[in-house]
TORLUM-574690 format. One record per residue: z, x, y of N, C-alpha, C in turn; residue in one letter; residue number from 1. Coordinates in Angstrom, 3 decimals, always signed. Atoms other than C-alpha are relative to their C-alpha. Layout:
% TORLUM-574690
+----------+----------+----------+----------+----------+----------+----------+----------+----------+------+-----+
!      nc3 !      nc1 !      nc2 !     cac3 !     cac1 !     cac2 !      cc3 !      cc1 !      cc2 ! rest !  nr !
+----------+----------+----------+----------+----------+----------+----------+----------+----------+------+-----+
!        Z !        X !        Y !        Z !        X !        Y !        Z !        X !        Y !    A ! NUM !
...
+----------+----------+----------+----------+----------+----------+----------+----------+----------+------+-----+
% end
This chain:
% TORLUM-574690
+----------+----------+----------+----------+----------+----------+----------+----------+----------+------+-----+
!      nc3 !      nc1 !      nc2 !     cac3 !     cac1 !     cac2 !      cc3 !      cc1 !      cc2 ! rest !  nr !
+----------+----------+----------+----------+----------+----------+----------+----------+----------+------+-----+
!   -0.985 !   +0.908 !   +0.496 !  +55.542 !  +23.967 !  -13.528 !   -0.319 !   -0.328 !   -1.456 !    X !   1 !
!   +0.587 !   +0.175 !   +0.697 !  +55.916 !  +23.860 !  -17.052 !   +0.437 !   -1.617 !   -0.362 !    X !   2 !
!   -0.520 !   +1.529 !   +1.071 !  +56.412 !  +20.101 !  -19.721 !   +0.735 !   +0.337 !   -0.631 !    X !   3 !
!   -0.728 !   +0.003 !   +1.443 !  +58.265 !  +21.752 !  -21.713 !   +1.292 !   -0.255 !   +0.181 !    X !   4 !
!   -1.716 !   +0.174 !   -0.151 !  +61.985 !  +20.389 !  -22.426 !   +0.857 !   +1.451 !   -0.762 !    X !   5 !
!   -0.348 !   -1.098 !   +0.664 !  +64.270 !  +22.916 !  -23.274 !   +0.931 !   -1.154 !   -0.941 !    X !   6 !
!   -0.659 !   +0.475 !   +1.097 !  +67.030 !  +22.384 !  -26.097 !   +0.700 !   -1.349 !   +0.409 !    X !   7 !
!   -0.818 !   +0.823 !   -0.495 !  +69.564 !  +20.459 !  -24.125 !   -0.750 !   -1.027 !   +0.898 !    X !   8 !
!   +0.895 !   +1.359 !   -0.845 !  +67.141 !  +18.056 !  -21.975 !   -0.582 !   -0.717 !   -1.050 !    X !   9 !
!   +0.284 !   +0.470 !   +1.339 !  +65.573 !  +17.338 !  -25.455 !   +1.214 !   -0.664 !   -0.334 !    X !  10 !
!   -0.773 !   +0.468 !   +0.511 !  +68.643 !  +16.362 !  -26.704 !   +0.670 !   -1.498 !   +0.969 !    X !  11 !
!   -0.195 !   +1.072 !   -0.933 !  +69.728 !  +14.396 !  -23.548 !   -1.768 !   -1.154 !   -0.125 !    X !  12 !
!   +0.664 !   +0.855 !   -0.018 !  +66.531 !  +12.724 !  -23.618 !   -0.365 !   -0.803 !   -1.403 !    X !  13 !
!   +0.095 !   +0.258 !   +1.358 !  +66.297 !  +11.943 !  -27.354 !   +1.054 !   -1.355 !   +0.334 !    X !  14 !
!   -1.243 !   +0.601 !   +0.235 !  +69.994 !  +10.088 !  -26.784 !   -0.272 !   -1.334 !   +1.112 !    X !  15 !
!   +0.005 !   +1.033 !   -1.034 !  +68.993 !   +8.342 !  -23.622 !   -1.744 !   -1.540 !   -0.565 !    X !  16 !
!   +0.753 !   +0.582 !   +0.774 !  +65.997 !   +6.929 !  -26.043 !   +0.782 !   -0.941 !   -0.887 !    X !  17 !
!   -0.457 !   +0.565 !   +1.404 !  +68.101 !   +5.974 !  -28.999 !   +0.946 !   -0.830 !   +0.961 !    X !  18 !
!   -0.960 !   +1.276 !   -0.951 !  +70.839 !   +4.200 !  -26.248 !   -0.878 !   -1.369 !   +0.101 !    X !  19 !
!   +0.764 !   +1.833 !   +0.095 !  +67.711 !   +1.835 !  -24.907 !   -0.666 !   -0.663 !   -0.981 !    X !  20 !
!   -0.003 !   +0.285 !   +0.938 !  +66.795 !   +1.284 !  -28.053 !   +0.650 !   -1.609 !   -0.689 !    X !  21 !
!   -1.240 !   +0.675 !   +0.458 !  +70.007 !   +0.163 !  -28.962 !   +0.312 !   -1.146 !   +0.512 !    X !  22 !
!   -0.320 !   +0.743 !   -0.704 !  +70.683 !   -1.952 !  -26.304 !   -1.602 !   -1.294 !   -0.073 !    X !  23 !
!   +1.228 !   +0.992 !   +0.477 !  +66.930 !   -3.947 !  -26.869 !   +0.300 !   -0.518 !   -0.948 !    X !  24 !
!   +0.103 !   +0.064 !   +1.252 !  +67.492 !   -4.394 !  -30.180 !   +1.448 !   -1.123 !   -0.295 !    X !  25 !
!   -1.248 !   +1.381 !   +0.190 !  +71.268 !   -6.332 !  -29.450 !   -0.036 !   -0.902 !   +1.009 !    X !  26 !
!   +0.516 !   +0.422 !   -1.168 !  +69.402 !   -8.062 !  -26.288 !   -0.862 !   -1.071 !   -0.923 !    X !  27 !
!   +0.785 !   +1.171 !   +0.747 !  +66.914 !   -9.844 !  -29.076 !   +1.172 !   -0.551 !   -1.066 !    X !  28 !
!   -0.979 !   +0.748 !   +1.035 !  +70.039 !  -10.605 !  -31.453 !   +0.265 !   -1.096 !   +0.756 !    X !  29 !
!   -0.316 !   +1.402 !   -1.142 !  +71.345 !  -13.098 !  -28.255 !   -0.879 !   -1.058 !   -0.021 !    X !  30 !
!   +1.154 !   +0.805 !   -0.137 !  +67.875 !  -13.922 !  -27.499 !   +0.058 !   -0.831 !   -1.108 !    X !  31 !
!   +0.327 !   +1.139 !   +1.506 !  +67.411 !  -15.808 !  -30.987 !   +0.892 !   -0.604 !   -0.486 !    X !  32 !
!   -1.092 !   +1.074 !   -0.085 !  +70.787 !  -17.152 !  -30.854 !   +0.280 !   +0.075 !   -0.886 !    X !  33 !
!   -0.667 !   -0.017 !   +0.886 !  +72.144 !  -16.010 !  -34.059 !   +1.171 !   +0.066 !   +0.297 !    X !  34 !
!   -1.668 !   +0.252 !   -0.194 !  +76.066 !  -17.228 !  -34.518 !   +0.679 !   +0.650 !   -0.656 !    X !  35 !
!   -0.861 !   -0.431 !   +0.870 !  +78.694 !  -15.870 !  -36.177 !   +0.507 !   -1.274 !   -0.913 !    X !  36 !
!   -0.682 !   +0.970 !   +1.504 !  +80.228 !  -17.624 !  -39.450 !   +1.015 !   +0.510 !   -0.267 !    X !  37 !
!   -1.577 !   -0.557 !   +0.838 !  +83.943 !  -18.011 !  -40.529 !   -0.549 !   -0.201 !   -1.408 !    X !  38 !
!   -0.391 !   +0.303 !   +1.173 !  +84.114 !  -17.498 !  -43.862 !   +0.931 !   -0.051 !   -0.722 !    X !  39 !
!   -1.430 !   +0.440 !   +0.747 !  +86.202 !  -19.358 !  -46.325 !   -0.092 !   +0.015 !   -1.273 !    X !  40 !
!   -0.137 !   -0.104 !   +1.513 !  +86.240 !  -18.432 !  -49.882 !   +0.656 !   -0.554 !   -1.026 !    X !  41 !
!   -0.573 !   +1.219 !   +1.022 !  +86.815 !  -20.637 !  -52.970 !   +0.209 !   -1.507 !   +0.470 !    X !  42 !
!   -0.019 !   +0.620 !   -0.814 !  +85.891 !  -23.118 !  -50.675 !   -1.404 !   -0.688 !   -0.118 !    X !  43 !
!   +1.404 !   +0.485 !   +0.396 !  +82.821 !  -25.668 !  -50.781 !   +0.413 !   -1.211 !   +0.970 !    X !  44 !
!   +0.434 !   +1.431 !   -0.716 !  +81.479 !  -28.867 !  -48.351 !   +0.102 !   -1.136 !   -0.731 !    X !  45 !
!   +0.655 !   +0.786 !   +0.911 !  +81.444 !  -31.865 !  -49.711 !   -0.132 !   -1.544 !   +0.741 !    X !  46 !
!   +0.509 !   +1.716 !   -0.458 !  +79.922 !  -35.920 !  -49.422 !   -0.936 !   +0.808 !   +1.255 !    X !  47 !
!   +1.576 !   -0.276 !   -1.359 !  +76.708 !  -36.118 !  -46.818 !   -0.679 !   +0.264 !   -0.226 !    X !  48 !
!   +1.856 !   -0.914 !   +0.241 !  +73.271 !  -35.105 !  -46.491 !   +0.503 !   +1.377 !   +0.493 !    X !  49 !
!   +0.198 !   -1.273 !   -0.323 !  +72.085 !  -31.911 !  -46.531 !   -0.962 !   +0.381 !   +0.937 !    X !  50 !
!   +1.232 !   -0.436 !   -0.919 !  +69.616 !  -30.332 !  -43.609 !   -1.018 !   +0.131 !   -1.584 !    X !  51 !
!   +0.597 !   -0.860 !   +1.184 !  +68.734 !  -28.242 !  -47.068 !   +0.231 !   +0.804 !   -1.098 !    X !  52 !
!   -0.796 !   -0.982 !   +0.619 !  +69.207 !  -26.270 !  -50.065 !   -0.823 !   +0.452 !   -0.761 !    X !  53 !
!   +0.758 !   -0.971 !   +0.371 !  +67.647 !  -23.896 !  -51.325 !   +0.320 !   +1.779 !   -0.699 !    X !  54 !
!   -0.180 !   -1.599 !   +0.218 !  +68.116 !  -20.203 !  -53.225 !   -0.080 !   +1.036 !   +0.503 !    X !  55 !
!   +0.219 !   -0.947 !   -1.081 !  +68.956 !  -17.400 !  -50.942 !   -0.010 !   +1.409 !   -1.253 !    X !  56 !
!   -0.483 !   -1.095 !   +1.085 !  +70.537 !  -14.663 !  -53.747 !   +1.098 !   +0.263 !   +0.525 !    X !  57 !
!   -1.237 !   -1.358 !   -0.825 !  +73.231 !  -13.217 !  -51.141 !   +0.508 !   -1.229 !   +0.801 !    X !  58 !
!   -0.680 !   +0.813 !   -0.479 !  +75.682 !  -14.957 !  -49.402 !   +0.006 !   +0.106 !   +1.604 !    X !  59 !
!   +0.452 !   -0.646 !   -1.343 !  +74.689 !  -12.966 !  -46.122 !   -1.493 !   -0.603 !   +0.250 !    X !  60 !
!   +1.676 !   +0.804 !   -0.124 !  +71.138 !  -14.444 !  -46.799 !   +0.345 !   -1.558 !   +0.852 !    X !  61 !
!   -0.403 !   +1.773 !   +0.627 !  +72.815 !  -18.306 !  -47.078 !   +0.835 !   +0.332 !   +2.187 !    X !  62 !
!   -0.276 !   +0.375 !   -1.172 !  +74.949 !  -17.747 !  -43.751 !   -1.163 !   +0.370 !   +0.938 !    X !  63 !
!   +1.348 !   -0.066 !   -0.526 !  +71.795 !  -16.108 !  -41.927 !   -0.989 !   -1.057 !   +0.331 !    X !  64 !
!   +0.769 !   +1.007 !   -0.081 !  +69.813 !  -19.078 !  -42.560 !   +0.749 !   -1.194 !   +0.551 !    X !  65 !
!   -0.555 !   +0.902 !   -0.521 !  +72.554 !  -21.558 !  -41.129 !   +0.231 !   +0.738 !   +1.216 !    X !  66 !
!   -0.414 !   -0.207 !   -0.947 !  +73.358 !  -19.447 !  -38.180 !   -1.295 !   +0.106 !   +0.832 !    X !  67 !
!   +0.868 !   +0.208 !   -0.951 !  +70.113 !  -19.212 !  -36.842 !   -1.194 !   -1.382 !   -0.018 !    X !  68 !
!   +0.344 !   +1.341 !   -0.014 !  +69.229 !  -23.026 !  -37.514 !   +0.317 !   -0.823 !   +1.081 !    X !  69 !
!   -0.958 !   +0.901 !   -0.455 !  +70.404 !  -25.230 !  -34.793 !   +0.309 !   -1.369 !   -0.182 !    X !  70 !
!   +0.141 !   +1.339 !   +0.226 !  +70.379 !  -28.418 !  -36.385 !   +1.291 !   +0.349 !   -1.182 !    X !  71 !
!   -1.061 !   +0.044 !   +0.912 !  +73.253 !  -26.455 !  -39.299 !   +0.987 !   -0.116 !   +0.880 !    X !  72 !
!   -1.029 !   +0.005 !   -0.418 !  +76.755 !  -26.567 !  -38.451 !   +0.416 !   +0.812 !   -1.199 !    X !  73 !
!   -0.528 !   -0.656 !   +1.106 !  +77.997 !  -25.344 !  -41.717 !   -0.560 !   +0.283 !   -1.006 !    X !  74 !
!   +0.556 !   -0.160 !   +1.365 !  +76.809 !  -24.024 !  -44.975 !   +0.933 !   +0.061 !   -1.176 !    X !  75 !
!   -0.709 !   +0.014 !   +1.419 !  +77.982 !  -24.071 !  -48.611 !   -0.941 !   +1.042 !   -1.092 !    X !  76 !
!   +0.863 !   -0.597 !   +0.545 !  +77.242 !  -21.343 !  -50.673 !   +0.537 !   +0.220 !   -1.609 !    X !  77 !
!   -0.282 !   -0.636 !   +1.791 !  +77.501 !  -20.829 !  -54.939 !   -0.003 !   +1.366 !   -0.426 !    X !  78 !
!   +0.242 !   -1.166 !   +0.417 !  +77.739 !  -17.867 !  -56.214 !   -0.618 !   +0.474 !   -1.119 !    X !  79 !
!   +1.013 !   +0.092 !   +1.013 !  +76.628 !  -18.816 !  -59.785 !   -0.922 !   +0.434 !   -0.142 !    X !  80 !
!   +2.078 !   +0.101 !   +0.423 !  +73.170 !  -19.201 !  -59.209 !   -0.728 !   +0.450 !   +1.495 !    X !  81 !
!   +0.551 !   -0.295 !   -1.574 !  +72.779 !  -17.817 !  -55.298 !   -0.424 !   -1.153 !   +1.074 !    X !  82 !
!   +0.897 !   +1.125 !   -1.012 !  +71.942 !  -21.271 !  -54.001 !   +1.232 !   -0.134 !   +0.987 !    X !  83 !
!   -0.292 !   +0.378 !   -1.118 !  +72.546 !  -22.434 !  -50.287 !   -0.543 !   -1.499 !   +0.468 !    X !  84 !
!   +0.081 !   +1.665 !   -0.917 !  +73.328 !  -25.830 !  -48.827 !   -0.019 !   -0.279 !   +1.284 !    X !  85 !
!   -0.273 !   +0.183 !   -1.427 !  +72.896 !  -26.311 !  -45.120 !   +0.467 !   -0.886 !   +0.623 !    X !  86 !
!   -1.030 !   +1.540 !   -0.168 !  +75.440 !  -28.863 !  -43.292 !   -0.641 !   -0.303 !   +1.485 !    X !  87 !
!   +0.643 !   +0.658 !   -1.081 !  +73.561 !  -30.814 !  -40.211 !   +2.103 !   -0.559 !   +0.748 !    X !  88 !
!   -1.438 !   +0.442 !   -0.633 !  +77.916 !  -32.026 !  -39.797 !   +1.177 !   +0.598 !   -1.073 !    X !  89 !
!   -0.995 !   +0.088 !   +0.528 !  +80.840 !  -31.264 !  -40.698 !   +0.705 !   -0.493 !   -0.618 !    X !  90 !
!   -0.924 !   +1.046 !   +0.812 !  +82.857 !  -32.689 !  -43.737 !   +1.040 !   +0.600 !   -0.343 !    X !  91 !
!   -0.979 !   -0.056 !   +1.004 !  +85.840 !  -31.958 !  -45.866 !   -0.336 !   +0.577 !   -0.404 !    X !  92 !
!   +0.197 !   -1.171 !   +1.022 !  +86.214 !  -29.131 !  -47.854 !   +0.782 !   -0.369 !   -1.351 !    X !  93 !
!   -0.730 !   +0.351 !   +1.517 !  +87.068 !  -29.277 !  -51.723 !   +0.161 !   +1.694 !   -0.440 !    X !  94 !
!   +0.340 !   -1.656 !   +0.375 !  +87.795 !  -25.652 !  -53.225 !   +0.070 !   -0.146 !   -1.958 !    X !  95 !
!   -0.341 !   -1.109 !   +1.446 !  +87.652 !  -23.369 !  -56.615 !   -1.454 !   +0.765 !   +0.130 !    X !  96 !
!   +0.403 !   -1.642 !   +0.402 !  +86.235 !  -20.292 !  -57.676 !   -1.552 !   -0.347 !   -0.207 !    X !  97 !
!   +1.363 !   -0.109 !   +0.095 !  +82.886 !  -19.314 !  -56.969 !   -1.363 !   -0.468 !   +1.152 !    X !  98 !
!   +0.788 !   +0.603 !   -0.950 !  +81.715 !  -21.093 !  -53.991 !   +0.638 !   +0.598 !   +1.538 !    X !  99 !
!   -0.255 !   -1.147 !   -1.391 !  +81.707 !  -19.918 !  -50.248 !   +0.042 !   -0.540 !   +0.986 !    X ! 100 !
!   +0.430 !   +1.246 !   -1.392 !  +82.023 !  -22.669 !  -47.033 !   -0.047 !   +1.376 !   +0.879 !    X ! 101 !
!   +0.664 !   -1.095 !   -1.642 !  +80.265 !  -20.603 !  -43.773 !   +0.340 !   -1.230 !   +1.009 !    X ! 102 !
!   -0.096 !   +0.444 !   -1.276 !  +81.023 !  -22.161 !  -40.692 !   -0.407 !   +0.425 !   +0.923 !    X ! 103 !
!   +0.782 !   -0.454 !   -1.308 !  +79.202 !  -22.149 !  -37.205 !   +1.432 !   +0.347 !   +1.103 !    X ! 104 !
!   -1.454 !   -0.254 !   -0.845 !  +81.818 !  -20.506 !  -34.579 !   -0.139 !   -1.302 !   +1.017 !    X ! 105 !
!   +0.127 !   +1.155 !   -0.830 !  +82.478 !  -23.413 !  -32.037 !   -0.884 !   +0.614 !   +1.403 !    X ! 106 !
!   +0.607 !   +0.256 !   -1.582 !  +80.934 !  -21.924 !  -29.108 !   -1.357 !   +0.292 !   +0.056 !    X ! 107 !
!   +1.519 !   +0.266 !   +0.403 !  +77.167 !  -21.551 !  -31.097 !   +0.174 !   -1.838 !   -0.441 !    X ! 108 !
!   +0.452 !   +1.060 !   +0.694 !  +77.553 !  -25.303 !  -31.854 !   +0.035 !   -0.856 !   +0.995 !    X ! 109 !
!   +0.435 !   +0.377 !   -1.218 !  +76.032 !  -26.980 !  -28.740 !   -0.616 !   -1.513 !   -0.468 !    X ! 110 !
!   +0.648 !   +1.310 !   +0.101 !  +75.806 !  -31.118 !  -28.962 !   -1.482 !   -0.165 !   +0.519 !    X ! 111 !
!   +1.730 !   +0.394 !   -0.457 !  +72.211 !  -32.457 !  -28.614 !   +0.282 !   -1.385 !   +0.600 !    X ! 112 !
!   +0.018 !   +1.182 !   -1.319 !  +72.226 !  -35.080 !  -25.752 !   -1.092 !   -0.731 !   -0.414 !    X ! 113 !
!   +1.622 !   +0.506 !   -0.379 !  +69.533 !  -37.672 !  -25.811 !   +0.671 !   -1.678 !   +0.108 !    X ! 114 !
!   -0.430 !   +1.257 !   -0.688 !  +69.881 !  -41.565 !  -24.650 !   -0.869 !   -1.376 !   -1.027 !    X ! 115 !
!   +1.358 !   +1.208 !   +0.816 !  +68.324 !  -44.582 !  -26.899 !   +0.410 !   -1.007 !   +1.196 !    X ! 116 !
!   -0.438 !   +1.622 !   -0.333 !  +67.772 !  -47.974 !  -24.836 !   -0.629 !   -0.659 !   -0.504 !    X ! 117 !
!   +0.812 !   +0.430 !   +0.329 !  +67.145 !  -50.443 !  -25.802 !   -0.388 !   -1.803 !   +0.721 !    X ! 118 !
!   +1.457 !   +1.155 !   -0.625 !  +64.440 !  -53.431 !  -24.649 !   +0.650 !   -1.853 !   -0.314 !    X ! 119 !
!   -0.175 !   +1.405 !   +0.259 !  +64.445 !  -57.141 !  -25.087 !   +0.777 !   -0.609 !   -1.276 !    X ! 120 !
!   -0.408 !   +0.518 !   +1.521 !  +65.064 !  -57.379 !  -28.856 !   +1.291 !   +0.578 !   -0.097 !    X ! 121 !
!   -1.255 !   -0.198 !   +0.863 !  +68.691 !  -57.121 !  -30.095 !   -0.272 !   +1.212 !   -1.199 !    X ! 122 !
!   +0.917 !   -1.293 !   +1.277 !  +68.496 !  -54.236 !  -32.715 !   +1.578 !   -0.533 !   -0.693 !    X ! 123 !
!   -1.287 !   +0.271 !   +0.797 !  +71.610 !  -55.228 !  -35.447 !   +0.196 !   +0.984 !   -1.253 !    X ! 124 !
!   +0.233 !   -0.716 !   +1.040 !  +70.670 !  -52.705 !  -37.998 !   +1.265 !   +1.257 !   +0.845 !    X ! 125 !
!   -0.545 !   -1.162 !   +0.007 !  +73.332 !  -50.077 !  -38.232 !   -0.208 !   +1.223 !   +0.339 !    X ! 126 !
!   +0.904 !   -1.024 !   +0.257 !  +71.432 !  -47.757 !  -39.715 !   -1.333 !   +0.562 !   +0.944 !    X ! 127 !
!   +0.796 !   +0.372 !   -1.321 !  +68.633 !  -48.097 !  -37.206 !   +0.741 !   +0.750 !   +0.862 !    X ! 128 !
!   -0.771 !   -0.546 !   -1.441 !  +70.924 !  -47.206 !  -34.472 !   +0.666 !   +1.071 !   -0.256 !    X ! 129 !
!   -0.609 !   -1.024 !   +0.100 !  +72.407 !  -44.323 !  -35.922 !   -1.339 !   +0.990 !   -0.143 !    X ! 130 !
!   +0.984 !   -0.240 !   +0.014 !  +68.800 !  -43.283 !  -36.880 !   -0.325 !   +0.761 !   +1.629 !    X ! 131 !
!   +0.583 !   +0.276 !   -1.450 !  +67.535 !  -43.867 !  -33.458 !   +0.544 !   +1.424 !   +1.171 !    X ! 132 !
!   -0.695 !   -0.751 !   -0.921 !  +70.232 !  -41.934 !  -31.663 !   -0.567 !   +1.345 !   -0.620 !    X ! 133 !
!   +0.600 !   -1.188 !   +0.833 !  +69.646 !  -39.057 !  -34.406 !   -1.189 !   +0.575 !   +0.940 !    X ! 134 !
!   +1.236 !   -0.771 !   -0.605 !  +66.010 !  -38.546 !  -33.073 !   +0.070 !   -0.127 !   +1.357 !    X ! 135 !
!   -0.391 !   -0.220 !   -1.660 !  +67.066 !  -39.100 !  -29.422 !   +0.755 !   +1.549 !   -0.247 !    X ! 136 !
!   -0.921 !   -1.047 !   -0.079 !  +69.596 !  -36.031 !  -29.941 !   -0.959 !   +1.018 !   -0.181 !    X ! 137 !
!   +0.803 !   -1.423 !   -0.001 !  +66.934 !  -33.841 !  -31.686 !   -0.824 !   +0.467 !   +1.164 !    X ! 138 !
!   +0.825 !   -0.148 !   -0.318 !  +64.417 !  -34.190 !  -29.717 !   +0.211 !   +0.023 !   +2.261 !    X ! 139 !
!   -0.248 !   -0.017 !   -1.428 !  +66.790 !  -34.306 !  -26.187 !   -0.646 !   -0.665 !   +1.036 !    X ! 140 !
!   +0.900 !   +0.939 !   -1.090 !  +64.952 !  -37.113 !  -24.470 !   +1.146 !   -1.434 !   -0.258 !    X ! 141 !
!   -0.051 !   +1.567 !   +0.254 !  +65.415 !  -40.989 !  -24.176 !   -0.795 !   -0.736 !   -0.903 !    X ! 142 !
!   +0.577 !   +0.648 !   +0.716 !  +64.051 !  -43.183 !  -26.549 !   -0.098 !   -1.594 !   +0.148 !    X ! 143 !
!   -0.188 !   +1.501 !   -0.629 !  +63.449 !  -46.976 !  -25.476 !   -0.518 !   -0.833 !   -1.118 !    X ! 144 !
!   +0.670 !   +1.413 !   +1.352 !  +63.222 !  -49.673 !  -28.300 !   -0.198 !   -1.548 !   +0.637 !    X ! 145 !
!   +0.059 !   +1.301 !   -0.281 !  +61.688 !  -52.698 !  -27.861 !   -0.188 !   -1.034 !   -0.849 !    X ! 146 !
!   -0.453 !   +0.880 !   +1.127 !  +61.954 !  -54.155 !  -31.053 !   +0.981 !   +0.666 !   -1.161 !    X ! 147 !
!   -0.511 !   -0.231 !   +0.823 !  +64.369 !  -53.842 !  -33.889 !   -0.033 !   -0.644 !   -1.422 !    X ! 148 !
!   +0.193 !   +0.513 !   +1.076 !  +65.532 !  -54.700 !  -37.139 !   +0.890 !   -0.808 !   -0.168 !    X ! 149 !
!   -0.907 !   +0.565 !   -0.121 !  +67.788 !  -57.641 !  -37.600 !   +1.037 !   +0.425 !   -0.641 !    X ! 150 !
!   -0.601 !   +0.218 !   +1.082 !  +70.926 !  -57.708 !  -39.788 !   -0.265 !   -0.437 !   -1.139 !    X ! 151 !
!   +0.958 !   +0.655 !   +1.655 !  +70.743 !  -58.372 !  -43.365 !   -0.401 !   +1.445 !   -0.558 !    X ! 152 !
!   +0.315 !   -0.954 !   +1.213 !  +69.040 !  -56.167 !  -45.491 !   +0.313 !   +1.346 !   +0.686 !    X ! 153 !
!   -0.678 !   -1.438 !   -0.824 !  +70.019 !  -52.386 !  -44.398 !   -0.026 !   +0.491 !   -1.316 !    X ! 154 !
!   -0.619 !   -0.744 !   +1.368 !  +68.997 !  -50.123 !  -47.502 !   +0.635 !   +0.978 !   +0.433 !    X ! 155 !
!   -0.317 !   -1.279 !   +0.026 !  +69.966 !  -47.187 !  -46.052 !   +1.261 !   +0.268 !   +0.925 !    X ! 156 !
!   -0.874 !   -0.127 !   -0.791 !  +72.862 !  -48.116 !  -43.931 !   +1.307 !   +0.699 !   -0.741 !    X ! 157 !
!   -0.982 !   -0.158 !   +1.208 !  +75.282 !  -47.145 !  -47.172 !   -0.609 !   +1.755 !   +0.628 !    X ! 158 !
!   +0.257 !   -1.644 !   -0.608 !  +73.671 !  -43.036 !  -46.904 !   +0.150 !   +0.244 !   +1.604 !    X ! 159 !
!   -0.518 !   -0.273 !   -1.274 !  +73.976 !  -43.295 !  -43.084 !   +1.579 !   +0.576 !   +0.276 !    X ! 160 !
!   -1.564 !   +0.462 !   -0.553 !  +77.495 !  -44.311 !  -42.697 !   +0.766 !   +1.303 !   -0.703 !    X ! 161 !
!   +0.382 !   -0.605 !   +0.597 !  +77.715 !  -41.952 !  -45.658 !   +0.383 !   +1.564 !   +1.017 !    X ! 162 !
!   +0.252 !   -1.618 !   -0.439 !  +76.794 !  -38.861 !  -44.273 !   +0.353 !   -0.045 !   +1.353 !    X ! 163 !
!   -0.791 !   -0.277 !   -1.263 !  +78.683 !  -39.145 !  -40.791 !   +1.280 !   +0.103 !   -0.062 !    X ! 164 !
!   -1.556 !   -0.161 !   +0.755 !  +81.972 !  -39.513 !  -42.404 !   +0.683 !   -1.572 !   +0.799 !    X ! 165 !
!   -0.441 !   +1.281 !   -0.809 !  +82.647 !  -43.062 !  -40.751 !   +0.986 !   -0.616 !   -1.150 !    X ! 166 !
!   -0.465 !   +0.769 !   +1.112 !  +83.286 !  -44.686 !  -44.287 !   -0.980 !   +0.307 !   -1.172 !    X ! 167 !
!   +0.793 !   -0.328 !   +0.997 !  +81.695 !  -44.364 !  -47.918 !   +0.256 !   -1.422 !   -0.570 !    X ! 168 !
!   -0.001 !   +1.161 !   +0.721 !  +80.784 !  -47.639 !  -49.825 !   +0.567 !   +0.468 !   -1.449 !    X ! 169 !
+----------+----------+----------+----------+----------+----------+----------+----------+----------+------+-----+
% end
């Protein structure tokens, strides 16, 4: 009995290589949960925080780095100068020439659940409680407060409110 393949078993077996290959290789694309992005041209995010921003060069770089984030929803990309903005929410778009809004498709953009309670103390801080929930969501747990911060001073309740799109001072 010999090993040796002839032409055509070679060839069948070469193909039945390069198939599972193929099929591994779009088995880890799922796995790592990269999304697809609409893109909208002459198009840009605007008002809110950013996750991040940073210089990709390519605009394939810039959605890449928001689609396999799960904390982006959207990106904003320049063309100018190659830089990328990453959107933690969704805002309003402003347009002209030169800029690139990416969007997460809706069925990669999976809410983060998590529960704050809270304890004895009253919590009156806004900001605080939008906070609060924030790291409940990332981190998909409960979070139990048992003290807060009263009303009154709130520096940061203005960038909160801010960057959810509720209202802008």
């Amino acid at each position: 009995m010999s090993s040796v393949l002839t032409e055509t078993e070679g060839i069948v077996a070469m193909r039945s290589i390069f198939v599972t290959i193929l099929i591994l290789g779009l088995a880890a694309v799922n796995v790592n949960g990269i999304c697809r992005m609409t893109r909208r041209a002459n198009a840009f995010y605007v008002k809110g925080r950013d996750i991040d921003n940073f210089i990709t060069g390519s605009e394939g770089r810039c959605s890449d780095a928001c689609a396999t984030n799960r904390l982006c929803v959207a990106a904003t990309y320049r063309t100018s100068d190659g830089r990328c903005w990453r959107h933690s929410t969704l805002r309003r778009t402003g347009s002209g020439s030169g800029w690139v809004a990416l969007k997460k498709d809706a069925s990669c953009v999976k809410p983060l659940s998590g529960t704050v309670k809270y304890g004895y103390q009253k919590v009156d801080s806004v900001a605080l409680k939008m906070k609060l929930q924030e790291i409940a969501n990332f981190f998909k747990t409960t979070v139990t407060v048992t003290s807060g911060r009263r009303s009154g001073f709130d520096p940061y309740v203005r960038d909160i409110i801010c960057a959810t799109g509720i209202a802008c001072i």
